[in-house]
PDB file of N, CA, C, O and CB in Angstrom:
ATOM      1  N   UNK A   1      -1.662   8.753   0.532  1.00  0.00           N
ATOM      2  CA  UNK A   1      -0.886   8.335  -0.587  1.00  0.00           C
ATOM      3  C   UNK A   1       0.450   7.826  -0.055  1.00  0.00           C
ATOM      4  O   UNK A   1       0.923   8.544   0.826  1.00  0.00           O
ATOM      5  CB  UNK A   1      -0.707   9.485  -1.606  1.00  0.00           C
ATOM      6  N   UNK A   2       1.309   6.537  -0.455  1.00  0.00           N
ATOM      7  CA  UNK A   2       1.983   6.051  -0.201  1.00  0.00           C
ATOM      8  C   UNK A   2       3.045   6.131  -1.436  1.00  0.00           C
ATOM      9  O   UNK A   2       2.904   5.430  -2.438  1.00  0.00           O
ATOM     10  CB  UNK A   2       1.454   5.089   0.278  1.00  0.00           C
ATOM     11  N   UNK A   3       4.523   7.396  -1.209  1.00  0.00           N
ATOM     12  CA  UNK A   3       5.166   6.910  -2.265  1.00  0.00           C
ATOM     13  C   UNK A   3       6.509   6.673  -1.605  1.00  0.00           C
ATOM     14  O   UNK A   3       6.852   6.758  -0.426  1.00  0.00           O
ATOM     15  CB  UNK A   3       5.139   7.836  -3.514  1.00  0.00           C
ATOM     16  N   UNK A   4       7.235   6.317  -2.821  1.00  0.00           N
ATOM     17  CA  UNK A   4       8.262   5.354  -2.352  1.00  0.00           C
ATOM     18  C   UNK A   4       9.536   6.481  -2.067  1.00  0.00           C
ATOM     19  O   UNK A   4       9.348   7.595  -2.557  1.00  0.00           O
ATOM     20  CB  UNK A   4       8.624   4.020  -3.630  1.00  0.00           C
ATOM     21  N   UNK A   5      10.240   6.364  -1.651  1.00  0.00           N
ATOM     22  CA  UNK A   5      11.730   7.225  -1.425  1.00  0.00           C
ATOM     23  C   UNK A   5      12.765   7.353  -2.847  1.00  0.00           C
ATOM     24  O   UNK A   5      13.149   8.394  -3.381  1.00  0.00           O
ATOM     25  CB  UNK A   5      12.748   6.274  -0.118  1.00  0.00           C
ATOM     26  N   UNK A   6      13.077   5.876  -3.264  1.00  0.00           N
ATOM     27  CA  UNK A   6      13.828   5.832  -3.801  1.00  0.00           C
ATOM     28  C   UNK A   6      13.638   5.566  -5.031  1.00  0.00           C
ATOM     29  O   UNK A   6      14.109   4.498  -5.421  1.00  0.00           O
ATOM     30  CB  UNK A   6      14.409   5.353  -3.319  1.00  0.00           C
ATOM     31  N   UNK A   7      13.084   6.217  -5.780  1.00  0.00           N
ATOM     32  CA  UNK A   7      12.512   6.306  -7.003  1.00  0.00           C
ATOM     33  C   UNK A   7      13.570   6.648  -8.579  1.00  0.00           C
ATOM     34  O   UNK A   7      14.441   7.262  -7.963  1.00  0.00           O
ATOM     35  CB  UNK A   7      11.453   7.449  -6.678  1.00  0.00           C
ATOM     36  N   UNK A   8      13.867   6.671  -9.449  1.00  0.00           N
ATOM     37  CA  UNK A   8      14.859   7.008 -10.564  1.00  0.00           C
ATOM     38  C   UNK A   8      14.712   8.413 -10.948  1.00  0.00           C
ATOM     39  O   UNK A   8      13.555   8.583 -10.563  1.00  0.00           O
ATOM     40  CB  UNK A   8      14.665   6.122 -11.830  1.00  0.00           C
ATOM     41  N   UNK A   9      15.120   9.682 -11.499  1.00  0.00           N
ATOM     42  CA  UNK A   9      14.611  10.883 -12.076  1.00  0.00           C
ATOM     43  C   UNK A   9      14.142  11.543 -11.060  1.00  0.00           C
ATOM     44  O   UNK A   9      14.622  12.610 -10.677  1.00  0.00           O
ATOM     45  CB  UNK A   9      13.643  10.750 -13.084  1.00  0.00           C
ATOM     46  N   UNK A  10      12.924  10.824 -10.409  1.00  0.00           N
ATOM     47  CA  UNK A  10      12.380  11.693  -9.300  1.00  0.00           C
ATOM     48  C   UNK A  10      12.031  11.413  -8.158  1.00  0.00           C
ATOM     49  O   UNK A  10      10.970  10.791  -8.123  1.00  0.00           O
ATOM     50  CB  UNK A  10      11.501  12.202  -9.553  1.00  0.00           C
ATOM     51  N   UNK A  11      12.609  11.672  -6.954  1.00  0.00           N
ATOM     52  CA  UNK A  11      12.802  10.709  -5.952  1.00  0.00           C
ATOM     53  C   UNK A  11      11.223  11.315  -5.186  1.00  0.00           C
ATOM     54  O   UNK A  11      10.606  12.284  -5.629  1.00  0.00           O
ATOM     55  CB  UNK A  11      14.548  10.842  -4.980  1.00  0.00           C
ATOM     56  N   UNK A  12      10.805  10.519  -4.013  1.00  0.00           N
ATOM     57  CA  UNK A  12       9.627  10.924  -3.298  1.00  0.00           C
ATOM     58  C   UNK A  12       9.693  12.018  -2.300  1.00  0.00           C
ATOM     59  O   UNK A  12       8.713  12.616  -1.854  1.00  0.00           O
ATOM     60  CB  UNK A  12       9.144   9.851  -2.666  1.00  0.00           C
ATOM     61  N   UNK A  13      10.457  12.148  -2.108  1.00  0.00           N
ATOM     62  CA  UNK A  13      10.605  13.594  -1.504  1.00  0.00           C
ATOM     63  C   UNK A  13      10.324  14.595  -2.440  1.00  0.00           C
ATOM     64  O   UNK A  13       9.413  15.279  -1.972  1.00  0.00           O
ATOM     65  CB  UNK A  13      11.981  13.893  -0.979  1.00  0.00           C
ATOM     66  N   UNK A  14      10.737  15.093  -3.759  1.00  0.00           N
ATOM     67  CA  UNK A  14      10.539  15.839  -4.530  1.00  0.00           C
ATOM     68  C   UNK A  14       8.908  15.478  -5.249  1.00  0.00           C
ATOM     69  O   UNK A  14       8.283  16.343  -5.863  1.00  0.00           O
ATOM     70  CB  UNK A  14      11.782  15.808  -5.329  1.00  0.00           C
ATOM     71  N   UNK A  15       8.440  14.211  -5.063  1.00  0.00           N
ATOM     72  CA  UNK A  15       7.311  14.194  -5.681  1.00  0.00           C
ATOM     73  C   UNK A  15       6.211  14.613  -4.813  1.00  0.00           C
ATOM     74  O   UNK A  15       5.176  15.200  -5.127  1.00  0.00           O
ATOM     75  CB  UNK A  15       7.123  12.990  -6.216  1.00  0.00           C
ATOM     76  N   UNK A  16       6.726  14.094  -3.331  1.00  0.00           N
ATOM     77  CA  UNK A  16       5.760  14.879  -2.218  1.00  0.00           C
ATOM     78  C   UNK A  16       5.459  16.259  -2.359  1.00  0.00           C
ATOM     79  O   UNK A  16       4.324  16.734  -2.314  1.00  0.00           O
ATOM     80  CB  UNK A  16       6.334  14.854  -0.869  1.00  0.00           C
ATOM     81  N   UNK A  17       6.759  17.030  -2.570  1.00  0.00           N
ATOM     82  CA  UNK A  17       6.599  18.684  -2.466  1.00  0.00           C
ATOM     83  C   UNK A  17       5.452  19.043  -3.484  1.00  0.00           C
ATOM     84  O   UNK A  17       4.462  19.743  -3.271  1.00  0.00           O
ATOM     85  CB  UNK A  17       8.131  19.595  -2.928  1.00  0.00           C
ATOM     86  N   UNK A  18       5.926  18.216  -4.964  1.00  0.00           N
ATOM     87  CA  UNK A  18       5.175  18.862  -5.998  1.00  0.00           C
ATOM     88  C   UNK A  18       3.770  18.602  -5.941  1.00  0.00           C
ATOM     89  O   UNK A  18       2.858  19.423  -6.038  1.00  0.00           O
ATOM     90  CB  UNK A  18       5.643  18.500  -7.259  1.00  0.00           C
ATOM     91  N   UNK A  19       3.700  17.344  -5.771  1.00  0.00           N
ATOM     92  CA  UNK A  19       1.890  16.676  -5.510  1.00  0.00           C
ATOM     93  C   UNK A  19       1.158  17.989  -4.039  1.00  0.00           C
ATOM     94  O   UNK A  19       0.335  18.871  -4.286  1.00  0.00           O
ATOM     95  CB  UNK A  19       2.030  14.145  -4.487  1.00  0.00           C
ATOM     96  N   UNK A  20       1.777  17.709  -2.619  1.00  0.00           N
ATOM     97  CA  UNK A  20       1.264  18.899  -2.070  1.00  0.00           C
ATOM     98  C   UNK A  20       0.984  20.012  -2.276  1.00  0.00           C
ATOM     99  O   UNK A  20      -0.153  20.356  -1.954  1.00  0.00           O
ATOM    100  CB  UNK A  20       1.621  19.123  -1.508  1.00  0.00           C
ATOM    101  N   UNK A  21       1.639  20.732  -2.715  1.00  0.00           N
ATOM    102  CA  UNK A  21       1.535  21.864  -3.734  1.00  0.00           C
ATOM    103  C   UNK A  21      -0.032  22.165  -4.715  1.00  0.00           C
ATOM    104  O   UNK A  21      -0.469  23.268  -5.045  1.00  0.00           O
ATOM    105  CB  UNK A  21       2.793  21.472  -4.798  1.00  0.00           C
ATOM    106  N   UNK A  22      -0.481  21.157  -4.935  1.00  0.00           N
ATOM    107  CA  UNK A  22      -1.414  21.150  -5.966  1.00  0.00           C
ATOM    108  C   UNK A  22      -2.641  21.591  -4.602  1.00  0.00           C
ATOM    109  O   UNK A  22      -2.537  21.283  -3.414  1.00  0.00           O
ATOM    110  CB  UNK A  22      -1.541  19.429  -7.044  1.00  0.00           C
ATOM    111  N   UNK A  23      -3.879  22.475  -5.332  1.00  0.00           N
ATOM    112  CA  UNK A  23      -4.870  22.271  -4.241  1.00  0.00           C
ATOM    113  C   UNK A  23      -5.920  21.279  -4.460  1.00  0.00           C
ATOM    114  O   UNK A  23      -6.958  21.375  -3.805  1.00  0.00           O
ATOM    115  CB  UNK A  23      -5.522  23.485  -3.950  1.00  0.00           C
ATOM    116  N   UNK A  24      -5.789  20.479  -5.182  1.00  0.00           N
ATOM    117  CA  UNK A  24      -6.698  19.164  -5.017  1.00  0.00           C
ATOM    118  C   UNK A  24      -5.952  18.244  -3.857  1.00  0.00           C
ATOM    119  O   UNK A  24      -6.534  17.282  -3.356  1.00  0.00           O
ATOM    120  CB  UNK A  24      -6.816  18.228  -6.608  1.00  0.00           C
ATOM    121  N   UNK A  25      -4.563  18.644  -3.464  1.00  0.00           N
ATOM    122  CA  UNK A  25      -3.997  17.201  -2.818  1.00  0.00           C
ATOM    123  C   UNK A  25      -4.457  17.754  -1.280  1.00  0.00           C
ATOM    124  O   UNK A  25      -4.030  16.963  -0.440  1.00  0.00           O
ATOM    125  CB  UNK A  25      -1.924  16.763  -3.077  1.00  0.00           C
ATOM    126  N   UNK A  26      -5.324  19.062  -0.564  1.00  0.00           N
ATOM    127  CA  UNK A  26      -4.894  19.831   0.253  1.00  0.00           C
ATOM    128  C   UNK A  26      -5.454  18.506   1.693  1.00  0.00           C
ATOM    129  O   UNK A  26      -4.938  18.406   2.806  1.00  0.00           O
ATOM    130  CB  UNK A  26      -5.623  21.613   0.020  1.00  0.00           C
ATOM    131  N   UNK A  27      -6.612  17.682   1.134  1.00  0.00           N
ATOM    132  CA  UNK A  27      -7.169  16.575   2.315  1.00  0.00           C
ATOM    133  C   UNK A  27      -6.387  15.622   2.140  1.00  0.00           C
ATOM    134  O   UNK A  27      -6.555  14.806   3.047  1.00  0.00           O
ATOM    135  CB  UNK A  27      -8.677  15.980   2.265  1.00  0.00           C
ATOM    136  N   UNK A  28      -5.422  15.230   1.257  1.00  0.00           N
ATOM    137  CA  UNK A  28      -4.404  13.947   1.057  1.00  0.00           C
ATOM    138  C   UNK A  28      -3.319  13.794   2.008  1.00  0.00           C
ATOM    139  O   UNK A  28      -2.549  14.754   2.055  1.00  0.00           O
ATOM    140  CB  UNK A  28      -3.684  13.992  -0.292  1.00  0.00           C
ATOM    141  N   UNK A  29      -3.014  12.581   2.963  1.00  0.00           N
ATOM    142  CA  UNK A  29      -2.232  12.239   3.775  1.00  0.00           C
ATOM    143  C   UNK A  29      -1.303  11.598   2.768  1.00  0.00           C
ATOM    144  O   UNK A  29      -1.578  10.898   1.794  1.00  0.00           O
ATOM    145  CB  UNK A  29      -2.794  11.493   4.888  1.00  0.00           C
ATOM    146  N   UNK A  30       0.276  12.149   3.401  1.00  0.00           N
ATOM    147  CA  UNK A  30       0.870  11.564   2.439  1.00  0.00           C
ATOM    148  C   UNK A  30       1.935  11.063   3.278  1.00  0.00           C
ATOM    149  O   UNK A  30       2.637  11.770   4.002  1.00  0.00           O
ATOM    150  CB  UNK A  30       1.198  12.391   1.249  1.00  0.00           C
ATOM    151  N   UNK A  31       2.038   9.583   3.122  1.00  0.00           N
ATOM    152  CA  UNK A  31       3.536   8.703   3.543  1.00  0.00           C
ATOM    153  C   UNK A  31       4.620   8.402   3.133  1.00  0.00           C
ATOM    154  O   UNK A  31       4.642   7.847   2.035  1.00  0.00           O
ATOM    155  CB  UNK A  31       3.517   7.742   3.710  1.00  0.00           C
ATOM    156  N   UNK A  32       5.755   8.614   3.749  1.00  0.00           N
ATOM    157  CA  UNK A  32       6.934   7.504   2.881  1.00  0.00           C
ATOM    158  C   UNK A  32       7.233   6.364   3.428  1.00  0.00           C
ATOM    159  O   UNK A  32       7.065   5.845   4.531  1.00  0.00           O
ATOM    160  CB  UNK A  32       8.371   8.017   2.682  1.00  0.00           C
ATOM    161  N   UNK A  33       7.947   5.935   1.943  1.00  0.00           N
ATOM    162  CA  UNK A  33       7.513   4.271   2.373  1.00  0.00           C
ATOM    163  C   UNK A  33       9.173   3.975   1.829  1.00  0.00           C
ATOM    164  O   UNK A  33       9.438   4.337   0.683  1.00  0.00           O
ATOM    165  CB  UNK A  33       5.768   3.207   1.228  1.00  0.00           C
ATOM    166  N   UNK A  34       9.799   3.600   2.307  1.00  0.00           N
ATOM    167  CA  UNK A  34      11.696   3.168   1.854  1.00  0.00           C
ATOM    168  C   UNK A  34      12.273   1.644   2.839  1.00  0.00           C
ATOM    169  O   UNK A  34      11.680   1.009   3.710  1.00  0.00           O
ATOM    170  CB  UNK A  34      13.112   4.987   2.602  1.00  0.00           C
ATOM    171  N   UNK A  35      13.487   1.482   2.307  1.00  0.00           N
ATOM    172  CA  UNK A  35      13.711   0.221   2.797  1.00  0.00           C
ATOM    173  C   UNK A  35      14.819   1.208   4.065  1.00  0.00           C
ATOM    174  O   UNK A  35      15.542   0.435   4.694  1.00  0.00           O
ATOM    175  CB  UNK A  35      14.452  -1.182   1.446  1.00  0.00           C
ATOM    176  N   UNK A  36      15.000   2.682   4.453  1.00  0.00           N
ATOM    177  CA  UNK A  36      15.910   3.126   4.627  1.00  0.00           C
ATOM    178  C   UNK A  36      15.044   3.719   6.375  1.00  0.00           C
ATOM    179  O   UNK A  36      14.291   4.660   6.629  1.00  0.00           O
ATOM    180  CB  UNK A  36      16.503   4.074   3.240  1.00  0.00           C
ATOM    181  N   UNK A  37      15.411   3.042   6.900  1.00  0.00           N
ATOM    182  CA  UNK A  37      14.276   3.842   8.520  1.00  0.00           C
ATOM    183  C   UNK A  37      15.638   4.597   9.630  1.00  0.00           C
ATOM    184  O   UNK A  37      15.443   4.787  10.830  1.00  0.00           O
ATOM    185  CB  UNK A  37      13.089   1.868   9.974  1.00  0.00           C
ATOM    186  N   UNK A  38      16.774   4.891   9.027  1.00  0.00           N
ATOM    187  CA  UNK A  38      17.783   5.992  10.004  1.00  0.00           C
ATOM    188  C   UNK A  38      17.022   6.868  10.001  1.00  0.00           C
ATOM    189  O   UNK A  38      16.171   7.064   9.133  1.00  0.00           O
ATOM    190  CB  UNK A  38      19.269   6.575   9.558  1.00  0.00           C
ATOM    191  N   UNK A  39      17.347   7.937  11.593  1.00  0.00           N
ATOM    192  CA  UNK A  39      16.874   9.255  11.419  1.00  0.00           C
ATOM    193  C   UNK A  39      17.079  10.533  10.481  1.00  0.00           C
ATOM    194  O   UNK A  39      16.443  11.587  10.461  1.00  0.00           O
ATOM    195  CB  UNK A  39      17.085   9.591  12.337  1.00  0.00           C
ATOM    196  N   UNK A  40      18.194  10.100   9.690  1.00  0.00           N
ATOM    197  CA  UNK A  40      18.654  10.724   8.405  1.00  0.00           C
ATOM    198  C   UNK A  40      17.084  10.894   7.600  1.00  0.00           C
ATOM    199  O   UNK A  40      16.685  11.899   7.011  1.00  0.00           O
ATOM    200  CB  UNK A  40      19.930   9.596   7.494  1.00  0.00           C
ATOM    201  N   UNK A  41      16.406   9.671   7.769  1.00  0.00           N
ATOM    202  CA  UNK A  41      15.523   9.631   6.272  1.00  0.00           C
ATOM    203  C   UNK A  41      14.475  10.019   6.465  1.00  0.00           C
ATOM    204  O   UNK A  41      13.827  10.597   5.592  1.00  0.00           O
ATOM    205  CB  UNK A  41      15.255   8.385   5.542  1.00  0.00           C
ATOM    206  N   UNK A  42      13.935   9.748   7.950  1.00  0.00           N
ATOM    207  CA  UNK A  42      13.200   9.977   9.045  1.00  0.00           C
ATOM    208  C   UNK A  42      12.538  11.896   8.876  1.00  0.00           C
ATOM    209  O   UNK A  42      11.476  12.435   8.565  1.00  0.00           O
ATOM    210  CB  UNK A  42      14.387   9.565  10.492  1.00  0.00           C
ATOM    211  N   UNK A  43      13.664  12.259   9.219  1.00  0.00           N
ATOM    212  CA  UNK A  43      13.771  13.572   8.786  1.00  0.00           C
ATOM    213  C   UNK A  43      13.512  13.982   7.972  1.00  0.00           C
ATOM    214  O   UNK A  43      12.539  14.699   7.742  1.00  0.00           O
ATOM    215  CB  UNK A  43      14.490  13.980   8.755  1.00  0.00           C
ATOM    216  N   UNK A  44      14.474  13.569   7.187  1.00  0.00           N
ATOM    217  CA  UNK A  44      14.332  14.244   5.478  1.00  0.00           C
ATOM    218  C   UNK A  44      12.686  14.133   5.096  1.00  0.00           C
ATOM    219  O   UNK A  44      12.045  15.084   4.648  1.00  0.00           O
ATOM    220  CB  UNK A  44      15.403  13.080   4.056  1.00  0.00           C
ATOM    221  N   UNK A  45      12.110  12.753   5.365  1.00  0.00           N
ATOM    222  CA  UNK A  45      10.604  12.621   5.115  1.00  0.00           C
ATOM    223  C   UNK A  45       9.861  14.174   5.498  1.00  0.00           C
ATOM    224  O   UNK A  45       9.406  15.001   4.707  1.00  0.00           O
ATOM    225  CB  UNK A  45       9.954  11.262   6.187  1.00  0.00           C
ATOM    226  N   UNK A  46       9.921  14.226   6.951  1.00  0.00           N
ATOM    227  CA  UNK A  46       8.964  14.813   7.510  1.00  0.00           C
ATOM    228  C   UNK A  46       9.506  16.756   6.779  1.00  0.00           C
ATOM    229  O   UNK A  46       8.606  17.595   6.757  1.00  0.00           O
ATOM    230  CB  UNK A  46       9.011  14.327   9.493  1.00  0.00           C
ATOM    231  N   UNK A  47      10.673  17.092   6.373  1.00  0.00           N
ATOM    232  CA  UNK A  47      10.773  18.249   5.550  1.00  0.00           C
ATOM    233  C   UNK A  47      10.122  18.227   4.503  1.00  0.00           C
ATOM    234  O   UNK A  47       9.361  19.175   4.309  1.00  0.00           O
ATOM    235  CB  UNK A  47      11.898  18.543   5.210  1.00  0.00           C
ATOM    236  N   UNK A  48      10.202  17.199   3.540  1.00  0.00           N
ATOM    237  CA  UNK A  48       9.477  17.198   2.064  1.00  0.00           C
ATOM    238  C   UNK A  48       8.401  17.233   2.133  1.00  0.00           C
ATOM    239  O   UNK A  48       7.828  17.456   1.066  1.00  0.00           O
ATOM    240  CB  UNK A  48       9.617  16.224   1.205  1.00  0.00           C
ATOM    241  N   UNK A  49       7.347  17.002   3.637  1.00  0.00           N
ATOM    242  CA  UNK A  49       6.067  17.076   3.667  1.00  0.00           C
ATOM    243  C   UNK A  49       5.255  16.158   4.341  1.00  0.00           C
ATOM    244  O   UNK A  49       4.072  16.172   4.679  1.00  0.00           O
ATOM    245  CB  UNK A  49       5.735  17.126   2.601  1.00  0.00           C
ATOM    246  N   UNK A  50       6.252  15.287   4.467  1.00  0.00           N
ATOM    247  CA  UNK A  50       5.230  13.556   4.508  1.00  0.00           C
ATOM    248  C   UNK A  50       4.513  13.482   6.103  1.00  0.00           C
ATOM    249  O   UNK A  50       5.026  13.928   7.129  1.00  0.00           O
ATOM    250  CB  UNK A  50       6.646  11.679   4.348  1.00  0.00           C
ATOM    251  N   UNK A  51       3.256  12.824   5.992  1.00  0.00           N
ATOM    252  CA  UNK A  51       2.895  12.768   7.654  1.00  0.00           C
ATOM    253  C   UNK A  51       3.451  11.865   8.696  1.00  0.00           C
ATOM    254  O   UNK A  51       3.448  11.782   9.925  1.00  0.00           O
ATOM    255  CB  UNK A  51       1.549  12.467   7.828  1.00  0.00           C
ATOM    256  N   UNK A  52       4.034  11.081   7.445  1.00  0.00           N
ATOM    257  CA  UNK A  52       4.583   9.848   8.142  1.00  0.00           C
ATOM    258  C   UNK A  52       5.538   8.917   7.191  1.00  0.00           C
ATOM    259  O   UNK A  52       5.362   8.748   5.985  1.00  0.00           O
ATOM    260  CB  UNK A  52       3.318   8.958   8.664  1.00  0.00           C
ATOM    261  N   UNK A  53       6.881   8.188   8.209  1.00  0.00           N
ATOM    262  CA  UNK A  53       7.522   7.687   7.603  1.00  0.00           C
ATOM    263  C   UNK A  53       7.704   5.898   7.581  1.00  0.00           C
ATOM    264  O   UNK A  53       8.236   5.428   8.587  1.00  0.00           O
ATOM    265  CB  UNK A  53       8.413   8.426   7.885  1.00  0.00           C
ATOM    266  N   UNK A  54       7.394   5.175   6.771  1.00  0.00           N
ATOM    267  CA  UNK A  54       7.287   3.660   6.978  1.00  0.00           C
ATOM    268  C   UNK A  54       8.639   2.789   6.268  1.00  0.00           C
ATOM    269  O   UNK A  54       9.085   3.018   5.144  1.00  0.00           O
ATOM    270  CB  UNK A  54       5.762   3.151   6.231  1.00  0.00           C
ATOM    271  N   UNK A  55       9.089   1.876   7.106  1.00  0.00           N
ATOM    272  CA  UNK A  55      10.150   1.067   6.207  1.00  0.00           C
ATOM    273  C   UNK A  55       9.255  -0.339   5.634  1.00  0.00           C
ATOM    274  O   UNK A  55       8.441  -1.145   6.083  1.00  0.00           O
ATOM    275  CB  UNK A  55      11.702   0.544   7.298  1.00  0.00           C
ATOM    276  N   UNK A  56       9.795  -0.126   4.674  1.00  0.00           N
ATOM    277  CA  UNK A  56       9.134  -1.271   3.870  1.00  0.00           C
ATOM    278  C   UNK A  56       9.627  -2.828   4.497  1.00  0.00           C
ATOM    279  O   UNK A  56      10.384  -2.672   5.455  1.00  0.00           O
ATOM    280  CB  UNK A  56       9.641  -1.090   2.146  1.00  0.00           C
ATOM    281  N   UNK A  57       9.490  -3.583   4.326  1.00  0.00           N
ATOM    282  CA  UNK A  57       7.803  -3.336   3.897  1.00  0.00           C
ATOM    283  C   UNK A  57       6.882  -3.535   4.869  1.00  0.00           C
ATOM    284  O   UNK A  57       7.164  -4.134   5.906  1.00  0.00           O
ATOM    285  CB  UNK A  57       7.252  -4.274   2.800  1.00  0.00           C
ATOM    286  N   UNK A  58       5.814  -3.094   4.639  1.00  0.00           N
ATOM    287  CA  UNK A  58       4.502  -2.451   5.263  1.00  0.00           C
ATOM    288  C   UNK A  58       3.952  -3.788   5.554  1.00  0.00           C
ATOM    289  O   UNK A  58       4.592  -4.697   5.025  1.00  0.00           O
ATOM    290  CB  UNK A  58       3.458  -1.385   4.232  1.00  0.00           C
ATOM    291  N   UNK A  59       3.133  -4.073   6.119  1.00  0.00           N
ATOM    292  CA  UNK A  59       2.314  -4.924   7.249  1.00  0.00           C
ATOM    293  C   UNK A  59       1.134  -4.686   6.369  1.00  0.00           C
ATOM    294  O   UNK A  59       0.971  -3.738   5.600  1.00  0.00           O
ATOM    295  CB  UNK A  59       2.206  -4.338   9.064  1.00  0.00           C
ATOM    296  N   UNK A  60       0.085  -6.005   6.668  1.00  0.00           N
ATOM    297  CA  UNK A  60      -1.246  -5.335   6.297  1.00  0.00           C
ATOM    298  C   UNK A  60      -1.687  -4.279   7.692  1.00  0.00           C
ATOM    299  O   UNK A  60      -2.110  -3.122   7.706  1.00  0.00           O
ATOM    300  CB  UNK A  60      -2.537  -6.703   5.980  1.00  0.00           C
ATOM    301  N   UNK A  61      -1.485  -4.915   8.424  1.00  0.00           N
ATOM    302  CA  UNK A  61      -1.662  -4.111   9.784  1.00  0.00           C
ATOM    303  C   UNK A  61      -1.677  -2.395   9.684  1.00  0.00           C
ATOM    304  O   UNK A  61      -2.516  -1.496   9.737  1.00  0.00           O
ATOM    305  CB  UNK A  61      -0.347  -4.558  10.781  1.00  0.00           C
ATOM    306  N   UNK A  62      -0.298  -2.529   9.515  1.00  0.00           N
ATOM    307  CA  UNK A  62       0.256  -1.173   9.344  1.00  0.00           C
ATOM    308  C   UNK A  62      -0.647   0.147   8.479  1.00  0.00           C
ATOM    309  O   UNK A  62      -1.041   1.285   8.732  1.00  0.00           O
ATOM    310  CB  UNK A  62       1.610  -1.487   8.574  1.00  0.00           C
ATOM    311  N   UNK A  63      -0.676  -0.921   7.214  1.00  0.00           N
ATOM    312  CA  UNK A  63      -1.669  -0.473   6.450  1.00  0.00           C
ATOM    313  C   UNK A  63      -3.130   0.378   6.836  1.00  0.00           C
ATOM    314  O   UNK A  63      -3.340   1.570   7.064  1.00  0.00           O
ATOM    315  CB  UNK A  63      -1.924  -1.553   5.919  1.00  0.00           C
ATOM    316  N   UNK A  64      -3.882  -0.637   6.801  1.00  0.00           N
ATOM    317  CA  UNK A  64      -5.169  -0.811   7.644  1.00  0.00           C
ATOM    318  C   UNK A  64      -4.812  -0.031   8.847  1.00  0.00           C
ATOM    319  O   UNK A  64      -5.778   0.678   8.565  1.00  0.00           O
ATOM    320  CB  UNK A  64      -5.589  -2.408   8.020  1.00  0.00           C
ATOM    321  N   UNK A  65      -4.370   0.480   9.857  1.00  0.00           N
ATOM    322  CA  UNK A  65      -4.070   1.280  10.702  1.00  0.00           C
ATOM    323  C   UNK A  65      -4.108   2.502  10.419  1.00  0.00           C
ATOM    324  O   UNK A  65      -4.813   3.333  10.993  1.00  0.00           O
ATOM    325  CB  UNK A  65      -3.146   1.043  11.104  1.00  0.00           C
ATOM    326  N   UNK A  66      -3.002   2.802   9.091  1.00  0.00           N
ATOM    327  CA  UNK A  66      -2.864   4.144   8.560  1.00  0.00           C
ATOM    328  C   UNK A  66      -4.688   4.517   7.506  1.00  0.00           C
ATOM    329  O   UNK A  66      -5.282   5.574   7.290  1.00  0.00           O
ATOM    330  CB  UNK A  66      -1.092   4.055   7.372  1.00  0.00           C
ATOM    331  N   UNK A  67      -4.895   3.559   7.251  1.00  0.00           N
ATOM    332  CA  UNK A  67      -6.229   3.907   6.727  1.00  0.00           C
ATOM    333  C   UNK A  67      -7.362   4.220   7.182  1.00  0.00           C
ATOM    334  O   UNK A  67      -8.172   4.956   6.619  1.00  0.00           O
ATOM    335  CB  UNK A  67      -6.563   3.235   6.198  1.00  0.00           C
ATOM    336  N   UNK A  68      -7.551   3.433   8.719  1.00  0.00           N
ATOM    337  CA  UNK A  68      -8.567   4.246   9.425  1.00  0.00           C
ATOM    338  C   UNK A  68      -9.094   5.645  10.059  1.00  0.00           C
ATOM    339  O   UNK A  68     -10.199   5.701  10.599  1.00  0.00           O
ATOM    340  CB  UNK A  68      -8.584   3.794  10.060  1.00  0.00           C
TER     341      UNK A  68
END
């Protein structure tokens, strides 16, 4: 699952925690995806949960990479 960082109300860090949390999400890889790639955000990603952090925008490549 690919969500975004910078979201209104509820940013993706907080939506990561809550979606992981659930036990249907327990086989779901989950990415962030922001226009923001410092190690500030870098970080922050990989606390809220995420497996991985991407700056937008994404490649098909990139994509297709993370999907195989």
């Amino acid at each position: 699952m690919f969500l975004d960082i910078g979201m209104p109300d509820l940013d993706g860090y907080e939506l990561c925690k809550i979606l992981k949390a659930l036990p249907e999400a327990n086989m779901v890889k989950f990415y962030s995806q922001s226009g923001w790639g410092t190690d500030k955000y870098i970080e922050s990603s990989r606390q809220a949960g995420f497996d991985d952090h991407f700056v937008k925008p994404l490649s098909k490549e990139t994509i297709k990479k993370v999907m195989d």
